[in-house]
C-alpha positions in Angstrom: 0.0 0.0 0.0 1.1 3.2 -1.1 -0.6 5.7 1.3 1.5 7.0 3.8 0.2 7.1 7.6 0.2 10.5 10.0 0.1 9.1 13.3 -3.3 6.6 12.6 -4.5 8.3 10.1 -4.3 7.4 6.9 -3.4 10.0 4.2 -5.1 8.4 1.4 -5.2 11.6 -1.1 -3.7 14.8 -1.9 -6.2 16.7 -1.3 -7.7 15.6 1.3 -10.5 13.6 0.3 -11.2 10.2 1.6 -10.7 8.1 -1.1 -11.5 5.2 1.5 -15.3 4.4 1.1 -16.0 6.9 -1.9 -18.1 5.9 -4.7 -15.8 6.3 -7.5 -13.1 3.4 -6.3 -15.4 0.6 -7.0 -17.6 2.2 -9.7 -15.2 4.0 -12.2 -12.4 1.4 -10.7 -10.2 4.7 -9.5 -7.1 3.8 -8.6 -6.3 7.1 -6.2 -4.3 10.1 -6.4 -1.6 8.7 -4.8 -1.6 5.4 -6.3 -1.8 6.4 -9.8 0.8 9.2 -9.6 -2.4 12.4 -9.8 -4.4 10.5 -12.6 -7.5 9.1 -10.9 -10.4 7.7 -12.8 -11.5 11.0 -14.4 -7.6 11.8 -15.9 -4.8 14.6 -14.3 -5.8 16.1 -11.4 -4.7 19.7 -11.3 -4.4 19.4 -7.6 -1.6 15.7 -7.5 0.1 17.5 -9.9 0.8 20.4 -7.7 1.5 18.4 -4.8 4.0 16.3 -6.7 5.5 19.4 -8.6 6.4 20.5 -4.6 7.2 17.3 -3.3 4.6 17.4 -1.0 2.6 14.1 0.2 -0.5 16.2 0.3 -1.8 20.1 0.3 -1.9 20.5 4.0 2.0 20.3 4.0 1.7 23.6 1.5 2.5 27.0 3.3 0.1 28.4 0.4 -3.0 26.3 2.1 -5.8 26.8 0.7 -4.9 27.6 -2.8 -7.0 28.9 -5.2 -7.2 25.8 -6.5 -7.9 23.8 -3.4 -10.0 26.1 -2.4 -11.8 25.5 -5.8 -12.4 21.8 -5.5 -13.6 21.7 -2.4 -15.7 24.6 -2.1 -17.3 24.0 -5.6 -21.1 23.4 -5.2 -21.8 21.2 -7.6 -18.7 18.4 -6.8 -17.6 19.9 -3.5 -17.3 18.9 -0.3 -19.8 18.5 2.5 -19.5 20.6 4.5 -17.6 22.9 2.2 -13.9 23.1 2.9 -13.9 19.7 4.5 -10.6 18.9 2.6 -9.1 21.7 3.6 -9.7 20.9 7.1 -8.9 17.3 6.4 -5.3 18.3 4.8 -5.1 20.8 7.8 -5.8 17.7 10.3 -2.9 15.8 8.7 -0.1 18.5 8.8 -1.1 18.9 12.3 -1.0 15.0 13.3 2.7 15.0 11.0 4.1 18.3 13.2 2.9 16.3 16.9 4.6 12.9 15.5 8.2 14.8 15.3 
């Protein structure tokens, strides 16, 4: 398994959706951000791309967090997040758990 783990949590994206449970893994057989080096099932996401331009695991490890373009995927109200700006908080929740496990 590719995902690397934050002090029990699982960081299973890059930005900061779950990709444990969703409804695309089974039903368009995604593969994950992570796993398939930022081309989930629906192509390139803008978003892996920028983590793995920086070197970053995932967004919340970003000092520009949130982007624009974060801040456009998960505030967008059609394919957003619910609440909005859970991934955010998400990528947030990781850097946090990463900084208390040094």
């Amino acid at each position: 398994m590719m995902n690397d783990s934050v002090s029990g949590s699982v960081v299973d994206s890059r930005c900061g959706l779950h990709c444990t449970g969703c409804e695309y893994k089974d039903s368009c057989n995604c593969g994950g951000c992570i796993e398939t080096n930022g081309k989930p099932f629906h192509g390139e996401c803008p978003v892996a791309v920028c983590c793995q331009e920086k070197g970053l695991t995932h967004c919340g490890e970003c000092p520009d967090i949130p982007c624009e373009l974060l801040t456009q995927y998960s505030c967008d109200a059609e394919h957003g997040d619910t609440p909005p700006g859970a991934r955010i908080e998400q990528c947030r929740q990781w850097k946090m758990e990463q900084d208390a496990g040094h």
